[in-house]
C-alpha positions in Angstrom: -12.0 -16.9 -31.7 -11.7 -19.4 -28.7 -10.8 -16.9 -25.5 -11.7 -12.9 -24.9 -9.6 -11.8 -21.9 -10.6 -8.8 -20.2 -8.5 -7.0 -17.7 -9.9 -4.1 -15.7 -7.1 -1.3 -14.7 -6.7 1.2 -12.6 -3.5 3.0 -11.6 -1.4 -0.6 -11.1 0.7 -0.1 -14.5 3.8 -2.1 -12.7 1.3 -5.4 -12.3 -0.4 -4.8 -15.7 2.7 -5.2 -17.9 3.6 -7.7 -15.8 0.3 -9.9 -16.2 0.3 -9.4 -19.7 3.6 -10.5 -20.2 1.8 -13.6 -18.9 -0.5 -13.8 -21.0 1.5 -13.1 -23.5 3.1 -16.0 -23.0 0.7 -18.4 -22.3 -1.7 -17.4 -24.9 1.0 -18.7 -27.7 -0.9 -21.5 -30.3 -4.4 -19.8 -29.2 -6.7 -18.2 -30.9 -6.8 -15.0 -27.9 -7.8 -11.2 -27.8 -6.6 -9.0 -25.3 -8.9 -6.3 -23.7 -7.8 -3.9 -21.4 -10.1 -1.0 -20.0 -8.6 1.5 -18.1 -10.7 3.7 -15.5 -9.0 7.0 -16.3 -5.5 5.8 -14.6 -2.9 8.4 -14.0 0.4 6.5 -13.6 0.7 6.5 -17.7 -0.9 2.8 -18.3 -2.1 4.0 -21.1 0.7 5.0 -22.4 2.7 2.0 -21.4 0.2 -0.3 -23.2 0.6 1.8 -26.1 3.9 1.5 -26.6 4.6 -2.2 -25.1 1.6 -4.2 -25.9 0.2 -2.9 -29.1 -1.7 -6.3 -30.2 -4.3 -5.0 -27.1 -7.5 -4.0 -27.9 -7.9 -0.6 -25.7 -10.5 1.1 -23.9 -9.6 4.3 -22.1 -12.2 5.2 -20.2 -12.3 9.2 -18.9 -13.5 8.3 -15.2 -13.6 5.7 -12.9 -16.9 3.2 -14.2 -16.6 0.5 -11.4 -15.2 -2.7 -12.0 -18.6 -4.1 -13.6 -19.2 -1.5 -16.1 -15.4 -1.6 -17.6 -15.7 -5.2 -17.6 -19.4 -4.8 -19.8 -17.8 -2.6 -22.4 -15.2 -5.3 -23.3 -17.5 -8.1 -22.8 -20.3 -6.2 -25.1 -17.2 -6.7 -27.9 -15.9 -10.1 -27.4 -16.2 -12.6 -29.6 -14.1 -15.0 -28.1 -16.3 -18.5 -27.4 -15.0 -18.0 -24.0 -14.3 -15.0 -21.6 -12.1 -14.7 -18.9 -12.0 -11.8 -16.5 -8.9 -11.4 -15.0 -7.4 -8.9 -12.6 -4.2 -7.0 -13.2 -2.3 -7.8 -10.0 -1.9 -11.7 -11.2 0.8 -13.8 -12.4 -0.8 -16.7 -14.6 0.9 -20.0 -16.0 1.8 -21.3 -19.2 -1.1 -23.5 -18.7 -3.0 -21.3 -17.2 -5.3 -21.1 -20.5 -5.1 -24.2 -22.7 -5.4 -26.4 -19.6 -8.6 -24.4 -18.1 -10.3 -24.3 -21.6 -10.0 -28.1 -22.6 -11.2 -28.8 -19.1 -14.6 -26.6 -20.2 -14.6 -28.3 -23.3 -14.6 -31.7 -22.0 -17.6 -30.3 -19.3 -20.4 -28.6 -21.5 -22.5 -28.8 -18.5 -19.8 -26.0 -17.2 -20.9 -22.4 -17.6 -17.7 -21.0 -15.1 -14.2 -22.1 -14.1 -12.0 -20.8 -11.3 -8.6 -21.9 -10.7 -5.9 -22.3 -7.8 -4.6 -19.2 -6.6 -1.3 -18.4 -4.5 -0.6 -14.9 -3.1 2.9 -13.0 -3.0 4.0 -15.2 -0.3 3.1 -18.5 -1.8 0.4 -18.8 0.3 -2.9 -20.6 -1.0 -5.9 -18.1 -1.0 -9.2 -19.4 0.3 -11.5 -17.2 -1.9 -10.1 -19.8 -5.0 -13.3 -21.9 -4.0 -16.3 -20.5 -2.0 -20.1 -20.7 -1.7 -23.0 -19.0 -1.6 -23.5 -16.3 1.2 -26.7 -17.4 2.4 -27.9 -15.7 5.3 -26.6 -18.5 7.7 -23.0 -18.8 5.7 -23.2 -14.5 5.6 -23.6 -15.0 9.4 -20.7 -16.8 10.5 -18.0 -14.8 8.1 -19.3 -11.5 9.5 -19.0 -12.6 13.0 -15.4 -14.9 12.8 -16.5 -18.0 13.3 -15.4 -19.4 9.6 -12.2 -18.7 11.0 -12.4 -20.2 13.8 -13.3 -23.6 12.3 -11.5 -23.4 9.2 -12.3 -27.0 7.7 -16.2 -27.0 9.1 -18.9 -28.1 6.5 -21.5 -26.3 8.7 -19.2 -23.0 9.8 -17.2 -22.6 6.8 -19.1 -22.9 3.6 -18.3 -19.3 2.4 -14.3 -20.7 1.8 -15.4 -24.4 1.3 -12.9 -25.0 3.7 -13.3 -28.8 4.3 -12.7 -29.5 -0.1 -9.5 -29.9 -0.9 -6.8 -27.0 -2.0 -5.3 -29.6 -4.9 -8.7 -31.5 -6.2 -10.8 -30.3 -9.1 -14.6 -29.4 -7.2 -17.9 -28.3 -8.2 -18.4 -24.9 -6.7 -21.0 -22.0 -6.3 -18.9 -18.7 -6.2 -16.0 -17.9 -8.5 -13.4 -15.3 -8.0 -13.1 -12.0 -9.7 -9.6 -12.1 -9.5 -9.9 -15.3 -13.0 -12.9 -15.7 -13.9 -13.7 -18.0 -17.2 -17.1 -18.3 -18.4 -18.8 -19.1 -21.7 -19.5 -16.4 -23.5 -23.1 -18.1 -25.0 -24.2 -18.1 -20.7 -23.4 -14.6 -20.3 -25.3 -13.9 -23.8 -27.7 -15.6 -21.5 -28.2 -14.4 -18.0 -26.7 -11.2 -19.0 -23.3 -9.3 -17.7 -22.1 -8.1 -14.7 -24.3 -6.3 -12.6 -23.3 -3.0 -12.7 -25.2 -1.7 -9.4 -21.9 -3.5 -7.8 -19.2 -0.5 -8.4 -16.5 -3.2 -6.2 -17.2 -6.5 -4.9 -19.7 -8.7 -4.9 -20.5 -8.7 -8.4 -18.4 -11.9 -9.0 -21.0 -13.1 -6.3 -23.4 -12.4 -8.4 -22.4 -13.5 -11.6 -21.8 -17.1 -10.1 -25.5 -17.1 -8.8 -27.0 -16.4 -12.0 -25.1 -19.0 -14.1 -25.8 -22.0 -11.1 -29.4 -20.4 -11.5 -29.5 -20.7 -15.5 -28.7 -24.7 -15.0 -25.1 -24.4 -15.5 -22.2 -25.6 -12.6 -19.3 -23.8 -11.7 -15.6 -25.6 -11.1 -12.8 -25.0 -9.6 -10.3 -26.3 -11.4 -6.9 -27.2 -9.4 -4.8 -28.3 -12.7 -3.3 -24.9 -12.8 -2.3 -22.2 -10.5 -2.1 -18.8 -10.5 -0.2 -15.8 -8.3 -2.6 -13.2 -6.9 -1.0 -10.7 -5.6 -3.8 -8.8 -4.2 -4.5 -5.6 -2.1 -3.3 -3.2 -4.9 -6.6 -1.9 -5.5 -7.5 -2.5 -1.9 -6.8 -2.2 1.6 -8.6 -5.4 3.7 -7.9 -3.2 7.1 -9.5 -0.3 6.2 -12.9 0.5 7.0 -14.1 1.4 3.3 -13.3 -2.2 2.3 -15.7 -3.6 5.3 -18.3 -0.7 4.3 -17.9 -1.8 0.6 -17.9 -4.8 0.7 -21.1 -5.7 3.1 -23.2 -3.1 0.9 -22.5 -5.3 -2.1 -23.8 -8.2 0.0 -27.0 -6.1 0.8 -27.5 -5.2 -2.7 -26.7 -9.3 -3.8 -29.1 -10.2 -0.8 -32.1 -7.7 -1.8 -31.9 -8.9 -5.6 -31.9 -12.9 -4.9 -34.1 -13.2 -1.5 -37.5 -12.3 -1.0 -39.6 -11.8 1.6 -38.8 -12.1 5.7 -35.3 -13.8 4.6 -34.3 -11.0 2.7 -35.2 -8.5 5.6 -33.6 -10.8 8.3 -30.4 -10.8 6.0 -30.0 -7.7 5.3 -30.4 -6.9 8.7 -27.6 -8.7 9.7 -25.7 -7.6 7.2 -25.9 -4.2 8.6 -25.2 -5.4 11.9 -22.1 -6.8 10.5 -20.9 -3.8 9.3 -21.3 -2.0 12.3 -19.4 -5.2 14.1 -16.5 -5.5 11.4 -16.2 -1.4 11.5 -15.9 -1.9 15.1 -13.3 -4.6 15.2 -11.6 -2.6 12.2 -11.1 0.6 13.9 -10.2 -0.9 17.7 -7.7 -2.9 15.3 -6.5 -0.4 13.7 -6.2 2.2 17.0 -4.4 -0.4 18.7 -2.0 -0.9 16.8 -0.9 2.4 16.0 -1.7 3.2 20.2 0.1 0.4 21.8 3.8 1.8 21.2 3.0 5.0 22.0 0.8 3.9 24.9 3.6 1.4 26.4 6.2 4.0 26.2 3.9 6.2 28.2 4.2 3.7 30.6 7.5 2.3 30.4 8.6 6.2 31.1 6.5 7.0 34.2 7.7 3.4 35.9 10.6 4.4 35.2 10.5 7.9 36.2 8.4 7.2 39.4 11.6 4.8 40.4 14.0 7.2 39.6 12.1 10.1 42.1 13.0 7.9 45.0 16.3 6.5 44.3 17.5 10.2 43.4 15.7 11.6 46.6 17.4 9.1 48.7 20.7 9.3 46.8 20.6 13.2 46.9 18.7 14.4 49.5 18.7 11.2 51.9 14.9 12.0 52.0 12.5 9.8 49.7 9.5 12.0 50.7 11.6 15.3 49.5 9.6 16.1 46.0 6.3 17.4 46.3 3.4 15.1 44.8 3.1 17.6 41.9 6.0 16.1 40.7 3.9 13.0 39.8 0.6 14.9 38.6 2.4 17.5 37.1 5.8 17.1 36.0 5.8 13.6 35.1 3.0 13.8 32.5 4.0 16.9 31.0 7.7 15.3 30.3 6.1 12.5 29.0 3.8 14.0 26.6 6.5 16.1 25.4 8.9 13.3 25.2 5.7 11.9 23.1 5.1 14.5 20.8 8.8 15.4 19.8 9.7 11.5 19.4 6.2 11.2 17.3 7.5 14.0 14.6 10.9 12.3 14.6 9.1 9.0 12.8 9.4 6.8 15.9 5.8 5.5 15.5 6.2 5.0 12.1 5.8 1.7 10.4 9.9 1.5 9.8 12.4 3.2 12.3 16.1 3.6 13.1 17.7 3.8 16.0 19.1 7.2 15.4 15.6 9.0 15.0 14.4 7.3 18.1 17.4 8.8 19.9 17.2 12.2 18.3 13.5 12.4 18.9 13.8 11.8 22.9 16.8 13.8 23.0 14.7 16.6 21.2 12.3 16.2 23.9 14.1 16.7 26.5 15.8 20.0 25.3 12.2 21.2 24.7 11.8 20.5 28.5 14.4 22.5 29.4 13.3 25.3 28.1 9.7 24.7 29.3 11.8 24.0 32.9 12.9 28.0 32.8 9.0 29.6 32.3 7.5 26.6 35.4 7.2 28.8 38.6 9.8 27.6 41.5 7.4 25.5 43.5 7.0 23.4 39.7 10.8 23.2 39.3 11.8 19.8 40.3 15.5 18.3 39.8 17.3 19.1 36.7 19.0 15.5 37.2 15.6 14.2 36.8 14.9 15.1 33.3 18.8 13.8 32.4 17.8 10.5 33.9 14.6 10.2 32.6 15.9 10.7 29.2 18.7 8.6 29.6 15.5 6.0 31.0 13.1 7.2 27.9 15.3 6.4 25.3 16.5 3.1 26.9 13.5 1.3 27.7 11.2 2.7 24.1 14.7 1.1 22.3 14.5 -2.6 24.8 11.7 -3.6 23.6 11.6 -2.5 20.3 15.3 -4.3 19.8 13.4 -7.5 21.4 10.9 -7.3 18.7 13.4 -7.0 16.1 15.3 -10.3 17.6 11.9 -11.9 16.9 11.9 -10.5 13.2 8.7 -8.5 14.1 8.3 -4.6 15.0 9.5 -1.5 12.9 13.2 -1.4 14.3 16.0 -1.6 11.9 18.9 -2.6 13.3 21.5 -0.7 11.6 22.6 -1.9 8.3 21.6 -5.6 8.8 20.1 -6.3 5.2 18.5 -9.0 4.3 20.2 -11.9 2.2 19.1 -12.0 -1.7 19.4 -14.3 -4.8 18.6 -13.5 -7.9 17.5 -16.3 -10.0 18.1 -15.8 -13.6 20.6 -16.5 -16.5 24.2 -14.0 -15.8 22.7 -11.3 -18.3 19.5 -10.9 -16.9 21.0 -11.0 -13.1 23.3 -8.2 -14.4 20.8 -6.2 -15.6 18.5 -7.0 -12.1 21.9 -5.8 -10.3 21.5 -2.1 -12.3 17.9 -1.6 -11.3 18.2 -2.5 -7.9 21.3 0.1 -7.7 20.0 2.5 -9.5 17.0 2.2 -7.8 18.5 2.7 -4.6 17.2 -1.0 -2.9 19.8 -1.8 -0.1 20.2 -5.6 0.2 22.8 -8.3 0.7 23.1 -9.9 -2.6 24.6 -13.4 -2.3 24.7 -14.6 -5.7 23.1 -15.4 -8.7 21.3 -19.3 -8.8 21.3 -20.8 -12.8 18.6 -21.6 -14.3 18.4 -24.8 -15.5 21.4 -27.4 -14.0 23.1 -27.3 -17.7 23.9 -24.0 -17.0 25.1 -24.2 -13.4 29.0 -22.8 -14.0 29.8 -23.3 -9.9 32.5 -20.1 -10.5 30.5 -18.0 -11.9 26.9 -19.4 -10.2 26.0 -19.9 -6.3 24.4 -23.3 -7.6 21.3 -24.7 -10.0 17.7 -23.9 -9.7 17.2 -27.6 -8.4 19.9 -26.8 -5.5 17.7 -23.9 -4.3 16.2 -25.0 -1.0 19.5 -26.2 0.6 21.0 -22.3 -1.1 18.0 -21.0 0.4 18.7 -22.5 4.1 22.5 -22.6 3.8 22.5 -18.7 3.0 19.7 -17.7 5.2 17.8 -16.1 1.9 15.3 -13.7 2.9 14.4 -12.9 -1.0 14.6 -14.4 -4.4 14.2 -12.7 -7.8 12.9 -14.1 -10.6 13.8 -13.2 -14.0 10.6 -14.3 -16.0 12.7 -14.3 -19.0 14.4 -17.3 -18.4 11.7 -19.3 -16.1 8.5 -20.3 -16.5 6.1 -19.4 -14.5 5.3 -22.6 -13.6 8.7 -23.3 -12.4 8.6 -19.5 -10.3 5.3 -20.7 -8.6 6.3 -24.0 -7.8 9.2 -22.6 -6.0 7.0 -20.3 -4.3 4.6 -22.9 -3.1 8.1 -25.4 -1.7 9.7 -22.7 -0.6 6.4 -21.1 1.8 6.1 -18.0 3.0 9.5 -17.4 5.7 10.7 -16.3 1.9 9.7 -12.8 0.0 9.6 -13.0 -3.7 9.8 -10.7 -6.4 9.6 -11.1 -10.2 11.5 -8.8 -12.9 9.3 -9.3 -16.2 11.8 -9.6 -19.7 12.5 -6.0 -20.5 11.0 -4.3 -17.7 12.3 -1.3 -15.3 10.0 -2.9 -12.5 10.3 -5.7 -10.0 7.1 -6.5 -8.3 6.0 -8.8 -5.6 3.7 -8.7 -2.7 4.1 -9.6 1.4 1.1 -10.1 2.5 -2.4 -10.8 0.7 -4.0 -8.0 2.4 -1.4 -5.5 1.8 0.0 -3.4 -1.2 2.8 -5.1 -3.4 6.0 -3.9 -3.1 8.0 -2.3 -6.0 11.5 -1.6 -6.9 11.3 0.7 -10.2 13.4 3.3 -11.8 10.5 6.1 -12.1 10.9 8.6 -9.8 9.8 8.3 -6.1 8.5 11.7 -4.3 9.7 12.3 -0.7 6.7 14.9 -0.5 4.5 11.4 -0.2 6.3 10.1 2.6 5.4 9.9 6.2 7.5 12.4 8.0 7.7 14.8 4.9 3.8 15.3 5.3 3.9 15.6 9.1 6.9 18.2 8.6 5.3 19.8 6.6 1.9 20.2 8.5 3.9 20.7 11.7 5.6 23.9 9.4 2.4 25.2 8.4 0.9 24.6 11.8 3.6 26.4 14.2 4.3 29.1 11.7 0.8 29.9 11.0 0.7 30.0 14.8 3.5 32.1 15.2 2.7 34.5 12.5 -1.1 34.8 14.0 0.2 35.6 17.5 2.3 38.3 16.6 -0.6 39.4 13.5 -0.5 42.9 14.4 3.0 43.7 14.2 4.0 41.1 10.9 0.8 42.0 9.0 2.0 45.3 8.0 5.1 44.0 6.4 3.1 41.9 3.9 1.1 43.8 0.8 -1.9 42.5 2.1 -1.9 42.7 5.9 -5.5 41.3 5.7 -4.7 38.4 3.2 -1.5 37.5 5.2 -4.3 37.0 8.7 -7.0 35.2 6.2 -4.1 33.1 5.0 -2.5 32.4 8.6 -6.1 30.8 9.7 -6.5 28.7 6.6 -3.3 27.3 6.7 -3.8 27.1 10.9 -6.8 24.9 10.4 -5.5 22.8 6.9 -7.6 24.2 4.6 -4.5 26.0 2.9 -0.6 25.3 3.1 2.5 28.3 3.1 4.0 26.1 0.0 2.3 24.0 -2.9 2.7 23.3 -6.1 2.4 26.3 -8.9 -0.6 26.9 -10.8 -1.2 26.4 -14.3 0.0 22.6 -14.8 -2.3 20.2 -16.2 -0.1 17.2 -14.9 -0.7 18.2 -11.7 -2.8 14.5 -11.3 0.5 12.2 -11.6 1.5 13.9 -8.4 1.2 13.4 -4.8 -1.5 15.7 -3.7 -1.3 18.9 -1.6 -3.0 21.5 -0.3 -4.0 24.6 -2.6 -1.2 27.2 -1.6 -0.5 30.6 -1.2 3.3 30.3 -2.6 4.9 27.9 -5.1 8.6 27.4 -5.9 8.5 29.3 -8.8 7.8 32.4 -6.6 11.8 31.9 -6.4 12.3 32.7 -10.1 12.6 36.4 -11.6 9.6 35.4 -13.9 7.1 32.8 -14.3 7.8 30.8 -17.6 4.5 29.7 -19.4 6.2 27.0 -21.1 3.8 24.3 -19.4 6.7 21.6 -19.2 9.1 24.0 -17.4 6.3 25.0 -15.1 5.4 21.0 -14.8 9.3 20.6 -14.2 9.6 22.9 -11.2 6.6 21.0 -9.4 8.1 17.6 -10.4 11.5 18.7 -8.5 9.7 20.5 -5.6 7.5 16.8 -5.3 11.1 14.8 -5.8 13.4 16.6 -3.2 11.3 18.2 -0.9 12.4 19.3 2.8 11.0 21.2 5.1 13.9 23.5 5.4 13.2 24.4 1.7 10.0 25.6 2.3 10.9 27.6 5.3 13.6 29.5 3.0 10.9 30.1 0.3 8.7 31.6 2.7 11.4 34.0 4.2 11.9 34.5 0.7 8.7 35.6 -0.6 7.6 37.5 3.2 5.6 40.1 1.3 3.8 37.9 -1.2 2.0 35.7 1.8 -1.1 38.0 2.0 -2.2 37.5 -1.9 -5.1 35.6 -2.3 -4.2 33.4 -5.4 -1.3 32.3 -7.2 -0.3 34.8 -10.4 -1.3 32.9 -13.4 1.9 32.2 -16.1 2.9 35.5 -17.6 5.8 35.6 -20.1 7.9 33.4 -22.1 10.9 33.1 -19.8 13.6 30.5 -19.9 14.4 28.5 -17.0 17.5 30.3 -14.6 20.5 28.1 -15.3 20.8 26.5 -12.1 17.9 25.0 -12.4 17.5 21.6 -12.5 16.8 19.8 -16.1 15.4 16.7 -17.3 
């Protein structure tokens, strides 16, 4: 056996079929075996291996090991000569195997090989190529200044930023993501280190084989795509806390003595400075709309008191100052709050909900206006020109963003301008998913293959013509159809093309197209399987803002509504735990093991099988009503159920399944 590939899963099915196709492919005329481990996924991997890749050899683990303890069990079975670690978000090339492996046969002094690798973008990523994070190298990652002087010798040594992208090197550290190593020098030094759960172990891995005697390469005769972020989220601050305590736990195994306490000392320094950055990072961005509203609204409400007070009264000292330390802030936070639950500080908006949302606002105002003693009650007109203001200057600047192809604003049905880049059978069948996936796009045309096949009536051109389609069109996307490219061709393309492109790749056979925007960010997916609007952004905040204001509600007016329930003192111990989170009104019903594949929710007093005459204890029907309630859930829906199903909200615990029951016959089947 020349090559072992291991691939470590865990809940990124989509990118694992398509890396195996990959390999698939570019393991043909090798002698290769296939290891997958899955960490106890529950998006059906397994199942999809199973059925789709059946020449794997795999592990199913029944928790989450780590990355270095999946990776061990499959290693501890190879018997490849060879072993290469691979990730499941990666794309690899026809050569991405033979070419690597003759390179390590031609180098016997080589004990591990890394290779070029793009993101989703086409964008090279620095961590191909990188050395040893020695406390001085450690020290100017953790503080910026390897960014700052990208192509230093002395600044950037962690990315070896002054070798060359396109030139064959002698490295220290190889990357996780491909890792190819000689299966006699792990027999050597031993595995991977299995105190690393994530990161770092890669690190160490690289250290030992430099330390048995062996080099490491990166090798630039092949590349590969990386898509990256699936399993993590750069910006968040578990990845900085993650990834720091592997470099304490890589610095207190390899340094002794005062270095080792000096490092590790600024290690945790870093941490505390990265977490720092992260969250005033993260705050402002999520702050600075909300926060330049704010002050969009009182400028222009502060103008607005003296032009109406001139206008109207021919007085511009006629409103009291409580109009400004008052009134004005308690608009604006209204204004806030209602255009907040309407999604307008959500990572995509429309113009609509930024409208409704101030315009919700304001008729909250109103009726705040009424209960405001007389000496509170300034002019009416005010609040209609402050709204007319509020949603005028929040949509100026957010429309300027847009201009500049940044900021959240959509601007009505402007969609963006796709090819599809395939043979006419596979574009047809990309055509279906998209539509029956329900992806809204502008789809131009379909670009040949290969020039042989460029029929100009039926094709917008040939592959070779696709930079001047690409600019003549303004294309925003290209699919791939990996049954009739190489992936050699796709990642050229990706690489010419740069990174003012997004592209997606639809692997032979599959419901799935997959691609990634960003390196630090989750791919994106167009699939057929079923998408939950209980996961979305404003279906969770309506959903809390239900629980919140009813539980409210119903514990204000506790002594009168308890005695209408069965358990007036369940229905007040259920109001507060809903009040504070710990409980919602609506959930999912008990009694269904597939509860893990989806979206999570609070445990619940009611379910929507509270709705039927009798619980079924079928388990696939019960499954069935939670899978529908997860699908096409509105808040509305749970407002009716609860009205419903008034007396049943003091019970302490769902009624387990009862009696063979068939399903009512408006409910909805499979």
């Amino acid at each position: 056996m020349k090559l072992s590939i291991v691939i470590v899963n865990y809940n990124v099915k989509y990118f694992l079929e398509q890396a195996l196709l990959a390999v698939r492919k570019a393991a043909k005329g090798l002698a290769v075996e296939v290891f997958v481990v899955d960490n106890n996924s529950v998006d059906d991997s397994v199942q999809m291996l199973r059925e789709k890749f059946p020449e794997v050899k795999l592990m199913a683990n029944s928790q989450n090991l780590g990355f270095s303890k999946a990776n061990n069990q499959a290693i501890a079975q190879a018997k490849g000569e060879y072993v290469l670690l691979l990730n499941p978000d990666t794309v690899i090339r026809e050569d991405s195997l033979s070419a690597p492996l003759a390179f390590m046969d031609a180098h016997p002094e080589a004990g591990g090989l890394g290779v070029k690798m793009i993101d989703g973008k086409g964008c090279f990523l620095p961590e191909s190529k990188r050395g040893f994070p020695s406390p001085e190298v450690a020290f100017y990652k953790a503080f910026g200044l390897s960014k700052l002087f990208p192509k230093s010798t002395r600044f950037n040594r962690y990315h070896l930023g002054y070798l060359s992208a396109d030139e064959t090197h002698e490295i220290e550290v190889l990357s996780g993501a491909y890792m190819l190593l000689r299966k006699s020098v792990l027999d050597q030094i031993g595995y991977l280190d299995e105190a690393f759960f994530m990161y770092g172990e890669d690190i160490d891995l690289s250290y030992r084989v430099v330390q048995a005697g062996y080099k490491n390469y990166y090798f630039a005769g092949t590349t590969i795509i990386h898509y990256k972020g699936e399993s993590t989220k750069k910006g968040s601050l578990n990845y900085v806390k993650t990834f720091y305590n592997a470099m304490i736990i890589f610095a207190q195994k390899h340094f002794g003595g005062p270095q080792a306490g000096l490092y590790v000392g600024m290690l945790r320094a870093a941490i505390y400075f990265r977490a720092s950055l992260t969250l005033l990072a993260n705050w402002s961005k999520r702050l600075f709309p909300l926060l330049l509203d704010a002050l969009l609204i009182f400028i222009g409400l502060f103008l607005l008191k003296d032009i109406w007070a001139n206008l109207r009264f021919d007085d511009p000292d006629y409103f009291k100052p409580s109009l400004i330390y008052f009134n004005y802030p308690l608009y604006i936070g209204i204004w806030l709050t209602t255009a907040f639950f309407r999604g307008v500080y959500d990572q995509k908006l429309k113009a609509g909900q930024l409208v409704s949302g101030f315009a919700l606002g304001s008729l909250l105002i109103a009726a705040v206006y009424g209960f405001l003693p007389s000496h509170l009650r300034a002019s009416r007109m005010l609040i209609v020109l402050g709204t007319i203001w509020a949603i005028g200057s929040s949509w100026s600047w957010r429309y300027l963003l847009a201009l500049l192809g940044k900021g959240p604003l959509e601007q009505g049905q402007q969609l963006h301008n796709v090819v599809i880049l395939g043979s006419l059978s596979e574009s047809e069948r990309v055509q279906r998913l998209l539509y029956k996936a329900r992806v809204q796009n502008n789809l131009i045309g379909t670009v040949a293959p290969s020039e042989s096949e460029a029929d100009f009536k039926q094709f917008l051109g040939a592959i070779y013509q696709l930079e001047e389609l690409v600019q003549i069109y303004k294309i925003k996307e290209i699919i791939f159809c990996a049954k009739d490219l190489r992936a050699e061709q796709i990642i050229y393309w990706m690489n010419r093309l740069g990174p003012e492109v997004a592209y997606k790749i639809v692997a032979e056979d599959s419901l799935s197209i997959v691609g990634s925007n960003s390196k630090n960010s989750a791919g994106d997916l167009y699939t057929l399987e079923l998408g939950f609007k209980i996961a979305e952004t404003m279906a969770k905040r309506n959903k809390r803002l239900l629980d919140l204001s009813s539980s409210f509600i119903f514990l204000l007016f506790s002594p009168i509504l308890a005695w209408s329930c069965a358990s007036p003192l369940g229905f007040i111990a259920n109001a507060w735990a809903v009040f504070w989170g710990q409980k919602s009104w609506l959930g999912y019903a008990e009694g269904d093991s597939k509860l893990q594949h989806l979206p999570k929710l609070r445990p619940s007093v009611l379910s929507p099988a509270d709705s039927l005459p009798q619980l079924p204890d079928e388990e696939h029907s019960l499954h069935r009503i939670n899978l529908f309630y997860a699908k096409d859930y509105y808040w509305s829906e749970d407002a009716r159920l609860i009205w419903e199903n008034w007396r049943k909200l003091g019970r302490k615990k769902q009624p387990a399944q009862s009696c063979s029951q068939p399903l009512p016959s408006t409910q909805k089947q499979d």
